[in-house]
MINU-217590 format. One record per residue (C-alpha): x, y, z; residue in three letters; residue number from 1. Coordinates in Angstrom, 3 decimals. Example, Ala and Ser with C-alpha at 12.3 -4.5 7.8 and 13.67 -1.06 7.14 Angstrom:
! MINU-217590
<r xx="12.300" yy="-4.500" zz="7.800" rest="ala" nr="1"/>
<r xx="13.670" yy="-1.060" zz="7.140" rest="ser" nr="2"/>
***
This chain:
! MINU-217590
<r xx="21.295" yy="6.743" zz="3.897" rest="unk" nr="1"/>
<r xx="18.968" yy="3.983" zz="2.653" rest="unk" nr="2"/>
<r xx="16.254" yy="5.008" zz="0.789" rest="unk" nr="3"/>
<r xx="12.687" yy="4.139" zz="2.275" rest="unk" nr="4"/>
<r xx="10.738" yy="0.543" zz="1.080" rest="unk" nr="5"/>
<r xx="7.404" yy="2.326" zz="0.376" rest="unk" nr="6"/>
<r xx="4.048" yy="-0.465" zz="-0.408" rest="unk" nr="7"/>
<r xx="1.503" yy="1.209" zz="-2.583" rest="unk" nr="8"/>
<r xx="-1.932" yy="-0.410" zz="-2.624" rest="unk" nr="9"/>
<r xx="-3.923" yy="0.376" zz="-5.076" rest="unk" nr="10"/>
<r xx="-5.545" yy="3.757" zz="-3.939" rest="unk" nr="11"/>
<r xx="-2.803" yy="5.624" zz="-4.218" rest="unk" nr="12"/>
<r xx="-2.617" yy="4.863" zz="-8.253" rest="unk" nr="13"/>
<r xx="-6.444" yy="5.116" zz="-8.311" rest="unk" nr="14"/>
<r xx="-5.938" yy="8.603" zz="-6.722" rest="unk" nr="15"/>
<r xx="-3.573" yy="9.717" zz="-9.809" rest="unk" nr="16"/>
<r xx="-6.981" yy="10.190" zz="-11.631" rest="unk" nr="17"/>
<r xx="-9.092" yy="11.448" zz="-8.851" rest="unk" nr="18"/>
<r xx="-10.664" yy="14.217" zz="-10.007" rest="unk" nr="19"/>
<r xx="-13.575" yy="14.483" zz="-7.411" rest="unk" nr="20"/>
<r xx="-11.086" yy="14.691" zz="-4.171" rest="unk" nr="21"/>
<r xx="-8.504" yy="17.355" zz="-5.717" rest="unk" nr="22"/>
<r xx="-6.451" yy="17.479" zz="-2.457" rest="unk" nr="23"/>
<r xx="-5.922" yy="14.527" zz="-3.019" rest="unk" nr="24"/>
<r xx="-5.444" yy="14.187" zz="-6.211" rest="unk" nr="25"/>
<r xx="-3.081" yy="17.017" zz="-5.825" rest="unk" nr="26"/>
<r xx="-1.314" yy="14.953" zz="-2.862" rest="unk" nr="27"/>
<r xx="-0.868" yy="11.474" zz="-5.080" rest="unk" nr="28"/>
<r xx="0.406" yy="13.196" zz="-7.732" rest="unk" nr="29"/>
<r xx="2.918" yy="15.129" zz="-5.807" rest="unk" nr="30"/>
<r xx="4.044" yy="11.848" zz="-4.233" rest="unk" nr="31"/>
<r xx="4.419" yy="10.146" zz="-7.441" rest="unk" nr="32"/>
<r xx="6.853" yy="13.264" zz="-8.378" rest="unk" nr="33"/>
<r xx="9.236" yy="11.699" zz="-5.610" rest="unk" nr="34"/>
<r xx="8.309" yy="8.397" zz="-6.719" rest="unk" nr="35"/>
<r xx="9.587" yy="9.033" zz="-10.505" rest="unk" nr="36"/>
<r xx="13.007" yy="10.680" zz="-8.754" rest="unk" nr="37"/>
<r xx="13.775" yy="7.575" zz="-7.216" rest="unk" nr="38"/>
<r xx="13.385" yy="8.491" zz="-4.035" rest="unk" nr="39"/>
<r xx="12.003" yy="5.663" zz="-2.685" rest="unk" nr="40"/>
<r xx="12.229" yy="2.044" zz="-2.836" rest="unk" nr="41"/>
<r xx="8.540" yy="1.444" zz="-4.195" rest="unk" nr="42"/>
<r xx="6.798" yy="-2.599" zz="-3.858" rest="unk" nr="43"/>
<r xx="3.600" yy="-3.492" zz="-4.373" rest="unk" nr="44"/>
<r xx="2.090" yy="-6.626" zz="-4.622" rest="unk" nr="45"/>
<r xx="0.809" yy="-9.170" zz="-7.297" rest="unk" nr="46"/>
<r xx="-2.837" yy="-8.405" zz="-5.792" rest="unk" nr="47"/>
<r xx="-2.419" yy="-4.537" zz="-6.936" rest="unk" nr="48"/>
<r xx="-1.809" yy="-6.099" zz="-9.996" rest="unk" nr="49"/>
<r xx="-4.698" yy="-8.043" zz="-10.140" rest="unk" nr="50"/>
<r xx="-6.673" yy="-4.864" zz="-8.791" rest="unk" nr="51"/>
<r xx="-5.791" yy="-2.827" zz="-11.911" rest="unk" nr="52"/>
<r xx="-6.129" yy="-5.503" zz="-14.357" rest="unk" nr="53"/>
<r xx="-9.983" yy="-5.732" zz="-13.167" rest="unk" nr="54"/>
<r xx="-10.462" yy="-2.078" zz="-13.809" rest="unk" nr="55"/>
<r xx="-12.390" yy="-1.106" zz="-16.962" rest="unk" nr="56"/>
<r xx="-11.041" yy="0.567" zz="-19.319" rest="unk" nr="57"/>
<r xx="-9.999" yy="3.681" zz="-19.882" rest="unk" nr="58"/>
<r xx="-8.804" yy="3.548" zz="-16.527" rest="unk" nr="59"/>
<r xx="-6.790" yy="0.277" zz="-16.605" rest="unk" nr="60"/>
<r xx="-4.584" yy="2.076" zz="-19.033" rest="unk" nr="61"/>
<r xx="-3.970" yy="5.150" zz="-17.629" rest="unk" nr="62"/>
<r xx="-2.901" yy="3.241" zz="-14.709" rest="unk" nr="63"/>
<r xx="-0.325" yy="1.273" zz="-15.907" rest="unk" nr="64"/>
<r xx="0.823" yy="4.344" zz="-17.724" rest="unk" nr="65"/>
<r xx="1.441" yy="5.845" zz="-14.632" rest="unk" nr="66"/>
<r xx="3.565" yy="2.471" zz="-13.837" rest="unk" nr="67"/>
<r xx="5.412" yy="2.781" zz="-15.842" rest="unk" nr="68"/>
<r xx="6.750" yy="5.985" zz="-15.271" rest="unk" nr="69"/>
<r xx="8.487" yy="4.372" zz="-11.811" rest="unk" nr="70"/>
<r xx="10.942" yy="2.095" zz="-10.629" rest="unk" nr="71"/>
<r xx="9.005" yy="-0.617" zz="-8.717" rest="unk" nr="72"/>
<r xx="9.332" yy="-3.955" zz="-7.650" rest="unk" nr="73"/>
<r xx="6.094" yy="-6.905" zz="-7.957" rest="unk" nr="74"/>
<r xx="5.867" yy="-9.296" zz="-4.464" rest="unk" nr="75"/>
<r xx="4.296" yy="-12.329" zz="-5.411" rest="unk" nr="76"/>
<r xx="2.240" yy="-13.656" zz="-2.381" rest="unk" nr="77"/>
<r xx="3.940" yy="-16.648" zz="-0.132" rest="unk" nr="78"/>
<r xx="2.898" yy="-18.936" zz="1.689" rest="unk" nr="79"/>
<r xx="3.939" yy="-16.788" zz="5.065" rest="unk" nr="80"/>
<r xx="2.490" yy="-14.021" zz="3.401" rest="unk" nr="81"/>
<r xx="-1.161" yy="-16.005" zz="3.520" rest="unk" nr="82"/>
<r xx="-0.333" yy="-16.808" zz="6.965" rest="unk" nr="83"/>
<r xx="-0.151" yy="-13.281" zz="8.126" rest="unk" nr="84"/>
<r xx="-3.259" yy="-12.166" zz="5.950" rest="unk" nr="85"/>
<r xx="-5.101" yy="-14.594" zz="7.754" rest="unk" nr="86"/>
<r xx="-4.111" yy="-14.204" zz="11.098" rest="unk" nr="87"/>
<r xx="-5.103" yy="-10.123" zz="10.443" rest="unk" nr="88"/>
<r xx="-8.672" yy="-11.702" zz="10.191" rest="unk" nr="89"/>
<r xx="-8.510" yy="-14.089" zz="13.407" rest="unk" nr="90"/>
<r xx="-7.566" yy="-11.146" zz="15.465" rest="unk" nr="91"/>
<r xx="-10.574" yy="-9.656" zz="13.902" rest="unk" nr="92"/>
<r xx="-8.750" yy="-6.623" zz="12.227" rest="unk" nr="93"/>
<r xx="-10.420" yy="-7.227" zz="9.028" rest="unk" nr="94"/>
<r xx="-12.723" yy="-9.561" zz="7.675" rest="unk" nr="95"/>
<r xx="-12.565" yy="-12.020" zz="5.279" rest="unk" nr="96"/>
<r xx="-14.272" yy="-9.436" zz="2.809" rest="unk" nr="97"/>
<r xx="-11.548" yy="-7.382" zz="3.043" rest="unk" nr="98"/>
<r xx="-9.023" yy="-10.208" zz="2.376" rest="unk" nr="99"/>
<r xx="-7.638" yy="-8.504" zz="-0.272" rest="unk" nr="100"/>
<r xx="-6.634" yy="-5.832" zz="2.140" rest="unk" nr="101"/>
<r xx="-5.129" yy="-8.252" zz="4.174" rest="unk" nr="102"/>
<r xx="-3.060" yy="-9.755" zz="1.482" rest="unk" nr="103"/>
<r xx="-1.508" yy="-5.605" zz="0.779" rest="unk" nr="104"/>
<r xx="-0.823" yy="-5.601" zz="4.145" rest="unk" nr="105"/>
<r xx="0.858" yy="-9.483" zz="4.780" rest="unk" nr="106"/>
<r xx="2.927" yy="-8.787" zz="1.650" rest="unk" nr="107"/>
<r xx="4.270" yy="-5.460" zz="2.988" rest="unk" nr="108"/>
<r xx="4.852" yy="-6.849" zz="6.851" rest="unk" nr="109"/>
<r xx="7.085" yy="-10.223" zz="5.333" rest="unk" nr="110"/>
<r xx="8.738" yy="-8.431" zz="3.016" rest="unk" nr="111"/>
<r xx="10.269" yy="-5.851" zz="5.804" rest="unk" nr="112"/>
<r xx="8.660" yy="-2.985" zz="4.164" rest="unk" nr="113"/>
<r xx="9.162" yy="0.675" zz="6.142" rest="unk" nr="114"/>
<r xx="5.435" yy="1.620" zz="5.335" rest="unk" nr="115"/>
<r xx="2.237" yy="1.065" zz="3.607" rest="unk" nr="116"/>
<r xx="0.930" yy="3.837" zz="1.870" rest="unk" nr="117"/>
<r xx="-3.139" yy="3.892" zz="1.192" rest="unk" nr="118"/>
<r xx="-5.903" yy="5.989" zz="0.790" rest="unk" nr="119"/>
<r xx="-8.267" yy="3.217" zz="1.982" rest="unk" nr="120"/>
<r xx="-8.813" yy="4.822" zz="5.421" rest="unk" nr="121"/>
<r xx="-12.277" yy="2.278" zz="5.709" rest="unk" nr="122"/>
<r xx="-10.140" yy="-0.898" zz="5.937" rest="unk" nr="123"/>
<r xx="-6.377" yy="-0.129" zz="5.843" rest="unk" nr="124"/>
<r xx="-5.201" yy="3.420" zz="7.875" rest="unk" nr="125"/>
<r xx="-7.203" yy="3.544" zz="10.937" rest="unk" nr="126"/>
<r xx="-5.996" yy="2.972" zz="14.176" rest="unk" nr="127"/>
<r xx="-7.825" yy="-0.190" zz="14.238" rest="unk" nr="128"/>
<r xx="-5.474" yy="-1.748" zz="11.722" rest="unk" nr="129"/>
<r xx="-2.673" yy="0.210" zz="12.715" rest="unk" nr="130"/>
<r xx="-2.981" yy="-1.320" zz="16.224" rest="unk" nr="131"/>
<r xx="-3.597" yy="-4.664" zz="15.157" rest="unk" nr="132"/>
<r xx="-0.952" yy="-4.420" zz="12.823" rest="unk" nr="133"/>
<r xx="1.493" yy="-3.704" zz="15.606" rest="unk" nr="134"/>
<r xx="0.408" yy="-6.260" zz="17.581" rest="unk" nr="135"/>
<r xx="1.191" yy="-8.849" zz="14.644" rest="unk" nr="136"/>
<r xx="4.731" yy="-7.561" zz="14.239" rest="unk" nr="137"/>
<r xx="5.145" yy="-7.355" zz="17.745" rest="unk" nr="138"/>
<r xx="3.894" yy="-10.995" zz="18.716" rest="unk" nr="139"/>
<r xx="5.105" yy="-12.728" zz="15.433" rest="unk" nr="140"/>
<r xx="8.857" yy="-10.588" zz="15.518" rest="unk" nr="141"/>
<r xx="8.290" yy="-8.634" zz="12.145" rest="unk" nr="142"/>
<r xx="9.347" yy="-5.698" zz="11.911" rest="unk" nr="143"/>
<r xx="7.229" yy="-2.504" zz="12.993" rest="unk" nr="144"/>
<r xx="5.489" yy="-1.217" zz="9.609" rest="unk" nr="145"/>
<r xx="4.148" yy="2.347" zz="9.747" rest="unk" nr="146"/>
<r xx="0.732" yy="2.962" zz="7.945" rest="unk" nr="147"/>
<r xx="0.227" yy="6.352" zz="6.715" rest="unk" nr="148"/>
<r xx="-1.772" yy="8.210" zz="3.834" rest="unk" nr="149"/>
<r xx="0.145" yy="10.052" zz="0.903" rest="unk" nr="150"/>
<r xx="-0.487" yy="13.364" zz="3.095" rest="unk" nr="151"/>
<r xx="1.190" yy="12.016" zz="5.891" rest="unk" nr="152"/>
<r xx="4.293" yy="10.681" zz="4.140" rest="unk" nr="153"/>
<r xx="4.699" yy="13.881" zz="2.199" rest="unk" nr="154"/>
<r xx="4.594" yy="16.312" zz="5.502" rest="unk" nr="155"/>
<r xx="7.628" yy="13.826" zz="6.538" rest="unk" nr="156"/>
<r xx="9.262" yy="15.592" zz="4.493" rest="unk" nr="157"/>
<r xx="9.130" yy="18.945" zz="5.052" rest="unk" nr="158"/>
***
């Protein structure tokens, strides 16, 4: 059976070290367990990327340490990945404040992607976006993405 093409944004890295939401924390880190075995095909984007390296340190660090303890592979963003990033903010999903949001999500759609996994419930899982994301794929012919939260993916499982 294939393995599942999981995006991370970065929330779900940020939440490796989230001591003030222990659940969590507790959820992230679990994940990441699964993540380290290999059980899923992880992606993430050049933008995550660009998200950690803007962190201060000692945070930056410890979150490329935790990196590099899985198997992952860097989308850089297209040209159709733009496209769909902007056309998320002319169906008025997201703003243009939220861009880099957008960009998680565009990368994730084009690249065929099985889910997006976030903790950014404000901009990224919410049934606004979900809805509007659905309505991309559906109108544009990418595939249907499902956007869930660490919690969510891991009760999958059970």
């Amino acid at each position: 059976m294939r393995k599942l093409k999981v995006y991370l944004d970065t929330s779900v890295i940020s939440h490796l070290l989230q001591e003030d939401v222990p659940e969590k924390m507790a959820d992230t880190r679990q994940l990441w367990e699964m993540f380290k075995a290999g059980k899923y095909e992880v992606y993430l984007s050049t933008v995550t990327l660009e998200e950690i390296a803007d962190c201060p340190e000692p945070k930056r660090s410890e979150f490329r340490k935790n990196l590099e303890q899985i198997k992952y592979t860097v989308l850089g963003i297209t040209d159709e990945m733009e496209t769909v990033a902007h056309k998320i903010i002319d169906m008025g999903i997201l703003t243009n404040k939220s861009y880099d949001d957008c960009q998680h999500i565009a990368a994730a759609v084009v690249t065929e992607c099985n889910c997006i996994i976030s903790w950014n419930f404000k901009h990224i899982v919410n049934i606004k976006t979900i809805h509007g994301v659905r309505a991309i794929t559906n109108l544009t012919g990418y595939k249907p993405i499902d956007i869930l939260s660490p919690t969510v993916l891991l009760e999958s499982e059970g």
